[in-house]
C-alpha positions as CSV (number, residue, x, y, z in Angstrom):
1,X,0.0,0.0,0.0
2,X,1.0,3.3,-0.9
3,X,1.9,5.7,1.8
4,X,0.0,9.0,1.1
5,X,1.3,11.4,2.2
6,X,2.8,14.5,0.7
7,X,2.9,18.0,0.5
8,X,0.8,20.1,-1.6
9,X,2.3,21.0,-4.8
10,X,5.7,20.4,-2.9
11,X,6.0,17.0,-1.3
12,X,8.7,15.0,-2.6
13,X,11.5,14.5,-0.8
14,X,14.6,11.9,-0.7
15,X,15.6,11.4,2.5
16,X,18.6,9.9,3.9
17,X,19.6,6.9,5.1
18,X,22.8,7.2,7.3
19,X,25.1,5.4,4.4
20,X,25.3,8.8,2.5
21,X,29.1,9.7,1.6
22,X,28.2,13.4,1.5
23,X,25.6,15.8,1.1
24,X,23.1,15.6,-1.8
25,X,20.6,18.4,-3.4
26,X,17.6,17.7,-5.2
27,X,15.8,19.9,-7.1
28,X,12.4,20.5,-6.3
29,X,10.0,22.0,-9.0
30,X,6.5,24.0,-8.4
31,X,4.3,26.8,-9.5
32,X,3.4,27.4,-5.8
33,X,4.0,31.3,-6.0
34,X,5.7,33.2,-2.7
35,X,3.2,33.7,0.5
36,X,0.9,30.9,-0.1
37,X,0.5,27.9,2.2
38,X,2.5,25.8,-0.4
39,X,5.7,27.6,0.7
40,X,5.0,27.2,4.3
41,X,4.6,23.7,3.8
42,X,7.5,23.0,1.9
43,X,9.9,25.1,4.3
44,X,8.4,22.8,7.0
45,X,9.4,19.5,5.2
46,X,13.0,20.8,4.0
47,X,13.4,20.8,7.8
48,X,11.8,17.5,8.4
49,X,13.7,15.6,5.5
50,X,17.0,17.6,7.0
51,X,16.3,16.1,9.9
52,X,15.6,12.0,8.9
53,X,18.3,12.3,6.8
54,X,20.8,13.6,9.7
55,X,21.2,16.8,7.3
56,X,22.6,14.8,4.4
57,X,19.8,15.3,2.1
58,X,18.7,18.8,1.0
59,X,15.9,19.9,-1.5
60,X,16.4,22.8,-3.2
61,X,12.3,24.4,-4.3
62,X,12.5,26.2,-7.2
63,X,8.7,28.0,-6.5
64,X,6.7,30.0,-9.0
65,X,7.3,28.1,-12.0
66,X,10.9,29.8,-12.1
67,X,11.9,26.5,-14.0
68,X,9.1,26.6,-16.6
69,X,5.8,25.8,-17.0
70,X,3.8,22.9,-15.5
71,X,3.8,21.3,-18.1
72,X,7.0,21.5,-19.3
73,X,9.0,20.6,-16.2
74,X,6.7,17.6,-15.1
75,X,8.6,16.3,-18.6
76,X,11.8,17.2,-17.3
77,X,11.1,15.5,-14.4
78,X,10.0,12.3,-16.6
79,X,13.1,12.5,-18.2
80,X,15.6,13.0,-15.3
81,X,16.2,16.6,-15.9
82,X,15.1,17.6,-12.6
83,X,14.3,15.6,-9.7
84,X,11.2,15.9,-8.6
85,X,8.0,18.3,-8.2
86,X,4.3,19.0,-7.1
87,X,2.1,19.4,-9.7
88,X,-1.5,19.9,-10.5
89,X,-3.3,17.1,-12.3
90,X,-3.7,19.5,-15.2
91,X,0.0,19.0,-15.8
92,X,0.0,15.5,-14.5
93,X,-2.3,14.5,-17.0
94,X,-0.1,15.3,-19.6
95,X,1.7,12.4,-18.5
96,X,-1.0,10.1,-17.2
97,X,-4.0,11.3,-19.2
98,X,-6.4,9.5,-16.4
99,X,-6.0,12.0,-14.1
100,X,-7.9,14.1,-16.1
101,X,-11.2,12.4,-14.5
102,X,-10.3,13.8,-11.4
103,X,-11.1,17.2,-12.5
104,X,-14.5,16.4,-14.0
105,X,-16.8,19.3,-13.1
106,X,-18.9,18.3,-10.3
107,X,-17.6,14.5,-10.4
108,X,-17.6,14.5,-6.1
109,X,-20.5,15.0,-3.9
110,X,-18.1,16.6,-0.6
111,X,-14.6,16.8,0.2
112,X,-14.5,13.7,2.9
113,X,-15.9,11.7,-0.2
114,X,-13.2,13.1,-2.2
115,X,-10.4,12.2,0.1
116,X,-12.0,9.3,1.0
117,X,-11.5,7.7,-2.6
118,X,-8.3,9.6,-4.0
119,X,-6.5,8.1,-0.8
120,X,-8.4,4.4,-0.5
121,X,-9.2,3.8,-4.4
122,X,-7.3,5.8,-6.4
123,X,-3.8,5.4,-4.9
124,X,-2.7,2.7,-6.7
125,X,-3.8,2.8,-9.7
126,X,-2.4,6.0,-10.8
127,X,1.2,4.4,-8.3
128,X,1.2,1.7,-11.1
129,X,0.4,4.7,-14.1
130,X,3.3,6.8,-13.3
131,X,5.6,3.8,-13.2
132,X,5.2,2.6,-16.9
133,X,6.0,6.3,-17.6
134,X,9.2,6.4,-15.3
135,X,7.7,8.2,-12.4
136,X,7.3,7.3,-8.7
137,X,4.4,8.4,-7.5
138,X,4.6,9.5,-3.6
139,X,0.7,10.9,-3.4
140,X,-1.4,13.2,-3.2
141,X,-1.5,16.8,-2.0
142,X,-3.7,20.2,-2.9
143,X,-4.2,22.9,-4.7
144,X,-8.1,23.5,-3.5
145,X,-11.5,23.9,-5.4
146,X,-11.7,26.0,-8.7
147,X,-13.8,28.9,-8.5
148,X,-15.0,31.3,-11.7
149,X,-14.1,35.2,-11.7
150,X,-15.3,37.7,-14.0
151,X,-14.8,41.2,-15.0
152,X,-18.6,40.7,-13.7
153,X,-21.1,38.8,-12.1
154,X,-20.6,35.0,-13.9
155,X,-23.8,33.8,-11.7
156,X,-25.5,31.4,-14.0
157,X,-24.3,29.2,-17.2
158,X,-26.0,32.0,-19.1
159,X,-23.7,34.9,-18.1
160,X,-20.9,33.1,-19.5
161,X,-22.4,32.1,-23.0
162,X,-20.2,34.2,-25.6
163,X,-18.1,34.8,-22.7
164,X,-14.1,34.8,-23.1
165,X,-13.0,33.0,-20.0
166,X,-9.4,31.2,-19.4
167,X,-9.9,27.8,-19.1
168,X,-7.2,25.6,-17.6
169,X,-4.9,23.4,-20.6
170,X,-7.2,20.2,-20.1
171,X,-9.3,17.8,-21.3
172,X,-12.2,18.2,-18.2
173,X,-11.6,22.1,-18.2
174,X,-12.5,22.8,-21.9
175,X,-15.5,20.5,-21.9
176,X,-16.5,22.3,-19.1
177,X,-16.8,25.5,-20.6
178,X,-17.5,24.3,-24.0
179,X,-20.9,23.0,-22.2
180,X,-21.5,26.3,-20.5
181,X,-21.3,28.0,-24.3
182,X,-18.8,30.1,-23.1
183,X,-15.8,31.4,-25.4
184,X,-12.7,29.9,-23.9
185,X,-9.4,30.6,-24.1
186,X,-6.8,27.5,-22.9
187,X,-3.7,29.8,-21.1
188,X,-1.2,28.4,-18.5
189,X,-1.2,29.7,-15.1
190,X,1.4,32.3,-15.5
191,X,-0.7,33.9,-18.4
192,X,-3.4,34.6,-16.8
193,X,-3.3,38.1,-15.6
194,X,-1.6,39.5,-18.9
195,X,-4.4,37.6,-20.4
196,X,-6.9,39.8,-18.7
197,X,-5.1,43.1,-18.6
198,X,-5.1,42.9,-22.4
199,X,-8.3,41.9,-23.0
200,X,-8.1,38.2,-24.3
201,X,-10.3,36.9,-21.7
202,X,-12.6,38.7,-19.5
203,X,-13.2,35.5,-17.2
204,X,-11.6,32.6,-15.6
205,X,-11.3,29.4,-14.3
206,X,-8.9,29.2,-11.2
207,X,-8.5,28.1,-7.7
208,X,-9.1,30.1,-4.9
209,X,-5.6,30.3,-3.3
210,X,-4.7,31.8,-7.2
211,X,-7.5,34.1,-7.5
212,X,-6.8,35.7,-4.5
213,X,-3.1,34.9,-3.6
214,X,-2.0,35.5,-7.2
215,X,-3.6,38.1,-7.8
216,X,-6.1,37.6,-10.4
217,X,-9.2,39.3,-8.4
218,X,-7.7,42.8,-8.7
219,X,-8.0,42.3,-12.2
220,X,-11.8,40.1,-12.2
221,X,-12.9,41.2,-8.9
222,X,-15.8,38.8,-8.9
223,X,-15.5,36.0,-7.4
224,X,-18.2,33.1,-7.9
225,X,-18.2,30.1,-5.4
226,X,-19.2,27.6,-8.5
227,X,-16.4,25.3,-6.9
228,X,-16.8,22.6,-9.6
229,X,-13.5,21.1,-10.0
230,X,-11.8,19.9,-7.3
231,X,-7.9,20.3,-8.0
232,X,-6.0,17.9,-5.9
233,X,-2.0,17.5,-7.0
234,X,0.5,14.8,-7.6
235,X,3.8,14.6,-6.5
236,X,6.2,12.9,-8.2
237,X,9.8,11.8,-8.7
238,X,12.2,10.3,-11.1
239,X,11.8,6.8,-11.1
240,X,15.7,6.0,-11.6
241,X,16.5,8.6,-8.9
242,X,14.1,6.7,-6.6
243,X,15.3,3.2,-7.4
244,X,18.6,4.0,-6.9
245,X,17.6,4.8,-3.6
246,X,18.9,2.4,-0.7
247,X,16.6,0.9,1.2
248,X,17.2,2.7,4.6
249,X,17.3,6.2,2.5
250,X,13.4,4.7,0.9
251,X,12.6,4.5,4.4
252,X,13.4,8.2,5.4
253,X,11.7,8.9,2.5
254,X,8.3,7.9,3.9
255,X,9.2,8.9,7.3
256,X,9.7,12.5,6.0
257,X,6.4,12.6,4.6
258,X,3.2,15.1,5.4
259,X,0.1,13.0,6.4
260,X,-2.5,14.8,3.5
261,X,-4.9,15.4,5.4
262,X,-2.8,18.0,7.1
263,X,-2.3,19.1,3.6
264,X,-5.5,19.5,2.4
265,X,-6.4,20.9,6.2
266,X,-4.0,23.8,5.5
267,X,-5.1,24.6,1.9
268,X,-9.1,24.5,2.4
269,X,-8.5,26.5,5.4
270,X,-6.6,29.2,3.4
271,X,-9.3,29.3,1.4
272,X,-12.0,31.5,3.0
273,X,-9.5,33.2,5.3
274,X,-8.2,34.8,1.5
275,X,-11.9,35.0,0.0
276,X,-12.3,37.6,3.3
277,X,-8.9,39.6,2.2
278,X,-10.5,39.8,-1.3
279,X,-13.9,41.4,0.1
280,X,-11.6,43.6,2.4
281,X,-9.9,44.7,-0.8
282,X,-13.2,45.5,-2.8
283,X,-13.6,42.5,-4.3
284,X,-17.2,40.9,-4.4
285,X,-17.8,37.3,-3.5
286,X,-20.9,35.4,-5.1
287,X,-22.3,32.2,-3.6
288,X,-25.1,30.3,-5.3
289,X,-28.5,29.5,-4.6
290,X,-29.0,25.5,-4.8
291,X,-31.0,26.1,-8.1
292,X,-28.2,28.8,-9.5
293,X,-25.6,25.5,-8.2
294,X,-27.8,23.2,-10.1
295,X,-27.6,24.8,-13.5
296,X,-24.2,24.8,-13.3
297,X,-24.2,21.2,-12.4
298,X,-27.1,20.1,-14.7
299,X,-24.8,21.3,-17.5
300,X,-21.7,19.8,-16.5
301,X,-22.7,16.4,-15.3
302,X,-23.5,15.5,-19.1
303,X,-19.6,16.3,-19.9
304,X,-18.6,13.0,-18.2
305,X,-19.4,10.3,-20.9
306,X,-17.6,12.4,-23.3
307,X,-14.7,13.2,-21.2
308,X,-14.0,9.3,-20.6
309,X,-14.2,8.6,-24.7
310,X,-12.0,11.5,-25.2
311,X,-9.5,10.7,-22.6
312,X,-9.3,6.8,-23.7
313,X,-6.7,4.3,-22.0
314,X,-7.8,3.6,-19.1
315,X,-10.5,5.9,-18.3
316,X,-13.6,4.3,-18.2
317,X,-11.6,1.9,-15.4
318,X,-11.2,4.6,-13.9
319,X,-14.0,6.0,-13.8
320,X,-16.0,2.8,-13.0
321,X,-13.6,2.5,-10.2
322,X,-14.5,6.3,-9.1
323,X,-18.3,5.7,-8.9
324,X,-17.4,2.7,-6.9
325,X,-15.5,4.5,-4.4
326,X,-18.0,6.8,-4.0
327,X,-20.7,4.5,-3.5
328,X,-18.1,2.9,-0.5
329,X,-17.4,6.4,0.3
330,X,-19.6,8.7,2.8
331,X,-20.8,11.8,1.9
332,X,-20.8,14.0,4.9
């Protein structure tokens, strides 16, 4: 069984055994920008994995996608160019196209049934993906649910129809808002607010921590609590790296680890506590009725059929294997 636990767009980490003939750097790659709880939690596991690996083992983050885009280092990780990373499943799924499912607009029914199946029926599947690709998989972590901001109120499917919104680069993103009629506009992370400064979208898809922390309300200042994608995050190392590992250093490894739901604790907190800075900066926060919610989700639930056939592989095992972790799973 895998142990799952890691650290949110962060977590990997190679810790030490006590063989190690001197000290060793690896190179830790994420988009988590400065002041977000993604930094705190990887300067809290640098510490940890200095300290199971009696200060022999050292990761170097390389935060706000200094090293590229998502999807371009998550390749060079693949291919031993760097070490390891935290990325969304966006970017993972341009490695494992699966993990595309995850992100199905409105595929969970609550966050406990969420975690409940990423962590009991999910694990080791994708574990055994990421390995035919030449990646270890350590687990999951969190980037929090994706929300819909707007140069103005977004409230139902029909405000967005014509629209030009940003939609993530993925499959579950695009049929998302291709269902909603909007106009949308696939940009990376890092585009995003030259994309609305100039005009070439006036809306977006994004999750909370980045609407607020990365400063994409001051420029669509409405914020609408659609939350219909969950984003959780994979971390993931080169596979020769890890197997070159020694036993004992495997070990520190897991000892090193964050437990996830720590993780995910952190993140979903930070949620509100930045949707109240946004409203104290003049920002305007949205939530939806339940019949405003169930346009939205009346609209997107008939994406998922589609989405599998697109996606191919092993999708529709994956997403029989979804509905049966959810039915295993409770709701609340």
């Amino acid at each position: 069984m895998i142990r799952l636990a890691a650290v949110a767009l962060l977590g990997a980490v190679l810790a030490a055994g006590p063989a190690f003939a001197q000290k060793k750097e690896f190179r830790y790659a994420t988009s988590a920008p400065p002041g977000t709880p993604w930094e705190k939690q990887i300067n809290e596991y640098r510490a940890n994995v200095q300290k199971h690996s009696n200060g022999q083992i050292d990761i170097v983050p390389y935060l706000n996608s200094v090293l590229g885009s998502e999807t371009e280092v998550i390749g060079q990780v693949q291919r031993g160019r760097v070490d390891m990373g935290g990325f969304s499943i966006t970017a993972g799924a341009t490695v494992v196209p699966e993990l595309a499912l995850l992100a199905a607009p409105y595929i969970w029914d609550s966050e406990k049934q969420l975690d409940c199946v990423l962590d009991n029926h999910l694990a080791q599947p994708f574990f055994d993906m990421f390995a035919k690709k030449g990646m270890y998989f350590v687990g999951w972590a969190e980037a929090g649910w994706v929300i819909v901001g707007g140069k103005k109120p977004l409230i139902t499917p029909d405000d967005v129809r014509g629209y030009k919104v940003r939609t993530a680069p993925s499959k579950a993103s695009a049929a998302f808002w291709s269902a909603m009629g909007a106009n949308g506009v696939p940009l990376a992370v890092t585009e995003i607010n030259s994309s609305l400064q100039t005009g070439m979208v006036d809306g977006v898809d994004v999750p909370i921590t980045t609407f607020v922390a990365g400063g994409v309300g001051r420029l669509a200042p409405h914020a609408v609590l659609t939350r219909h994608t969950n984003l959780a995050s994979v971390v993931v190392i080169n596979k020769r790296l890890y197997d070159g590992l020694s036993a004992e250093q495997k070990k520190a490894l897991e000892n090193a680890n964050t437990p996830p739901e720590q993780l995910r604790r952190e993140v979903r907190g930070m949620e509100m506590f930045l949707l109240g800075k946004h409203k104290e900066g003049g920002g305007q926060v949205h939530a939806l009725t339940p019949d405003q919610l169930g346009e939205w989700k009346k609209r997107a639930s008939a994406t998922h059929p589609d989405l599998v056939r697109e996606i191919g592989g092993e999708a529709q095992q994956i997403f029989e294997r979804i509905q049966r972790g959810k039915a295993a799973c409770p709701v609340s």
